[in-house]
C-alpha positions in Angstrom: 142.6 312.7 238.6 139.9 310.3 238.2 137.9 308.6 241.7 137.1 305.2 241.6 134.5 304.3 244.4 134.9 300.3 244.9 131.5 299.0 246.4 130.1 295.7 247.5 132.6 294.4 247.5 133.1 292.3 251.3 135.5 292.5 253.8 136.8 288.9 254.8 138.9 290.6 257.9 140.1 293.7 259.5 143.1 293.2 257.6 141.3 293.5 254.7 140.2 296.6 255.2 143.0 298.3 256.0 144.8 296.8 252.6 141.9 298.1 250.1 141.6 301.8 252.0 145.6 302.1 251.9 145.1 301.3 247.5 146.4 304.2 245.5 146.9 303.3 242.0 149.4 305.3 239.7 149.4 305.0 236.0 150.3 307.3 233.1 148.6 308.8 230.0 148.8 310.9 226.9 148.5 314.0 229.5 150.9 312.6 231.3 151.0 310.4 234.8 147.6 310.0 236.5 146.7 309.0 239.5 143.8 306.8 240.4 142.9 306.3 244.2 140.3 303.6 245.6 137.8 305.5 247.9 136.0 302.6 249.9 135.0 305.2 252.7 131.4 304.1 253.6 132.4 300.8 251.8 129.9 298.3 252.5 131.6 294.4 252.4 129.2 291.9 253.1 129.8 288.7 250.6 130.8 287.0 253.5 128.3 287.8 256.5 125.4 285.6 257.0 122.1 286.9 255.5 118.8 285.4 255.7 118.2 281.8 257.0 122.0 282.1 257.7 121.9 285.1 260.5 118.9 282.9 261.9 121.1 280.1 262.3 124.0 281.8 263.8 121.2 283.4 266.5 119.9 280.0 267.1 123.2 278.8 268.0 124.3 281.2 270.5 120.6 281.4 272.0 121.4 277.5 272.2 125.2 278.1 273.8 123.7 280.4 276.4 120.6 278.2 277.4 123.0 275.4 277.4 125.3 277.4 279.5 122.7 278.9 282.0 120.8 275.0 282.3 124.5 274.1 283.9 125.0 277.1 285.9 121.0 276.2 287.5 121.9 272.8 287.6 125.2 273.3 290.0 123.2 276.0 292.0 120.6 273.1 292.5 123.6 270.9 293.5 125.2 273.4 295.4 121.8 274.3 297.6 120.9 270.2 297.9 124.6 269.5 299.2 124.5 272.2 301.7 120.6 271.0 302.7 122.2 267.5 303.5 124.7 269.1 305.4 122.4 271.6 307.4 120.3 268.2 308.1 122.8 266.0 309.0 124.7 268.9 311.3 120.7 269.3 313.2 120.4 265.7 313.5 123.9 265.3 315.2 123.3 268.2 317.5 119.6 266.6 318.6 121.3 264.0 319.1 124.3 265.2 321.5 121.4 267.1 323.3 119.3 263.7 323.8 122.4 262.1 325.2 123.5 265.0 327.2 119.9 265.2 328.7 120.1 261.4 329.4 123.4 261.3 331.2 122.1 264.5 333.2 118.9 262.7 334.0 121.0 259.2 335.1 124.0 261.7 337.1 120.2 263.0 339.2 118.9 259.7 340.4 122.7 257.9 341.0 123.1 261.7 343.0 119.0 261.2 344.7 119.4 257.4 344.8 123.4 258.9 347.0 122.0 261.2 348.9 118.5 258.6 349.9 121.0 256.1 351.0 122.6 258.4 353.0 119.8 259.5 354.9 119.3 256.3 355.3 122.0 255.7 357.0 121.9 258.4 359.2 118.7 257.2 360.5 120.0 253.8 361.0 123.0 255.2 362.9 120.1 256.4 365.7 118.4 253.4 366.0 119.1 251.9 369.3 120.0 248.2 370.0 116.7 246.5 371.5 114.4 249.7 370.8 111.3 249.7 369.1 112.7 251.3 365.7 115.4 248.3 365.4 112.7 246.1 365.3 110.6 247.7 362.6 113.6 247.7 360.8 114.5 244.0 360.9 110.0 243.7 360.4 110.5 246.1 357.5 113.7 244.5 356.3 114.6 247.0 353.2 116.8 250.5 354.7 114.6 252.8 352.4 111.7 251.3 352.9 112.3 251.5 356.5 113.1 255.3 356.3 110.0 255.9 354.8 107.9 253.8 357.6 109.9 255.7 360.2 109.2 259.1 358.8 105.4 258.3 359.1 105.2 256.7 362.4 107.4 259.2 364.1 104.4 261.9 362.9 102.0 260.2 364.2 102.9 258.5 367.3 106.3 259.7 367.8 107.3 255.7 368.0 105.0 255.8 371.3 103.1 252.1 370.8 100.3 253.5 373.3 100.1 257.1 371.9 96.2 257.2 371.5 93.5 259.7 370.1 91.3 260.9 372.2 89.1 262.7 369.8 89.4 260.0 366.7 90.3 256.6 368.7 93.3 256.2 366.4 95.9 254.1 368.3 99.0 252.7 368.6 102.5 253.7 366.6 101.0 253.7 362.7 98.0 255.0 364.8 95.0 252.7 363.0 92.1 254.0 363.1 89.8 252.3 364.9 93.1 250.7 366.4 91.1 247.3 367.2 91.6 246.9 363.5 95.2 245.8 364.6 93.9 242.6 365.9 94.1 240.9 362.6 97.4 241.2 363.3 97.8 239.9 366.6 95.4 239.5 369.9 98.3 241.8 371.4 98.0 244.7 369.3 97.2 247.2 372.3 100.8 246.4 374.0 103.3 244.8 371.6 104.7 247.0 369.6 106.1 244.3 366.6 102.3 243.1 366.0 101.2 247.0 365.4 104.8 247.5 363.2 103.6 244.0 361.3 99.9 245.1 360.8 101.1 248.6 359.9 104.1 247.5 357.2 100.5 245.4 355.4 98.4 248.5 355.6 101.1 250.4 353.8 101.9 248.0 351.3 98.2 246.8 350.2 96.9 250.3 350.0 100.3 252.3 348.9 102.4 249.4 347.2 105.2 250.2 350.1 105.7 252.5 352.9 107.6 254.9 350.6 104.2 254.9 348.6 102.2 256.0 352.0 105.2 258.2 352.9 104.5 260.2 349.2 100.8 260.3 350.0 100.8 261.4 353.6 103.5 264.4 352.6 100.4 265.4 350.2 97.8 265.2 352.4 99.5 265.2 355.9 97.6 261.8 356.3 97.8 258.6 355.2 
């Protein structure tokens, strides 16, 4: 029996392989029949794989496939993370936005409720003012209802609407109780005993020093004076 070893030669496929390790050659001789197998055990078939500058460029080209591939995968994270920014900004803007209006109709729904509640007081204090009496006519002097409620809240602390309440100790006098009260005079020779010319030289005090008796109302619930 005589072994043939079969080297270099290459491999083109798995196929291949198989096909020259199955080989087992038969042929006969003066001694009779011999056989002749094909060892390719260890068998080293490389006529066909890329050597050199070859295996370099194969390399290259998957290093270039995988850059490629990994430059698109960062490029739709980037997308990805921009797109969900916008929406994150957009969703913060909207909610300022709702809280801005919310805060808004809140703030509007407290005055309508204050500017309610001021008119209703107002009323109220119209509802005691007697026909003929002193406080009827500081409201027709006065002429505005909340303006009016405001004068009346002061006067009736410091004179208790009594046009001859007077001060011993100060010689504040008369119902917005001016002090000294003769100051009243430029409102009327009769300041001392009609009440209208005190309610008249009162209502101007108010508005040239406060800018209206709800001003001097403010003021004298700081400072319990006015």
């Amino acid at each position: 029996m005589t072994r043939i070893s079969v080297r270099g030669v290459a491999v083109a496929s798995a196929t291949a392989v198989t096909a020259v390790g199955a080989v087992v050659g038969v042929a006969s001789g003066s001694e009779g029949t011999q056989t002749h197998t094909v060892d390719v055990a260890g068998a080293s078939l490389l006529q066909d794989a890329p050597i050199g500058a070859q295996a370099q460029a194969v390399s290259d080209h998957f290093t270039a496939q995988a850059n490629a591939q990994q430059a698109s995968a960062d490029a739709a994270a980037k997308k990805a993370a921009e797109e969900a920014a916008r929406q994150k900004a957009a969703a913060d803007a909207q909610a300022k936005a709702d809280a801005e209006k919310a805060a808004k109709a809140a703030e509007a729904k407290r005055k309508a409720d204050e500017e309610a509640a001021n008119r209703a007081k107002a009323r109220s204090v119209m509802a005691a003012v007697s026909p003929g009496s002193v406080q009827e006519m500081a409201l027709q002097i006065v002429g505005d209802e909340a303006q009016f409620q405001c004068f009346s809240q002061i006067v009736k602390r410091e004179s208790g609407w009594d046009y001859t309440a007077s001060n011993a100790s100060s010689g504040a006098y008369g119902l917005v109780q001016a002090l000294p009260g003769s100051k009243m005079a430029s409102a009327g020779a009769d300041w001392r005993t009609n009440p209208a010319t005190q309610i008249k030289w009162g209502l101007n005090y108010m508005n040239s020093r406060y800018g209206s008796p709800c001003g001097a109302w403010s003021f004298w619930q700081s400072h319990h004076w006015y």
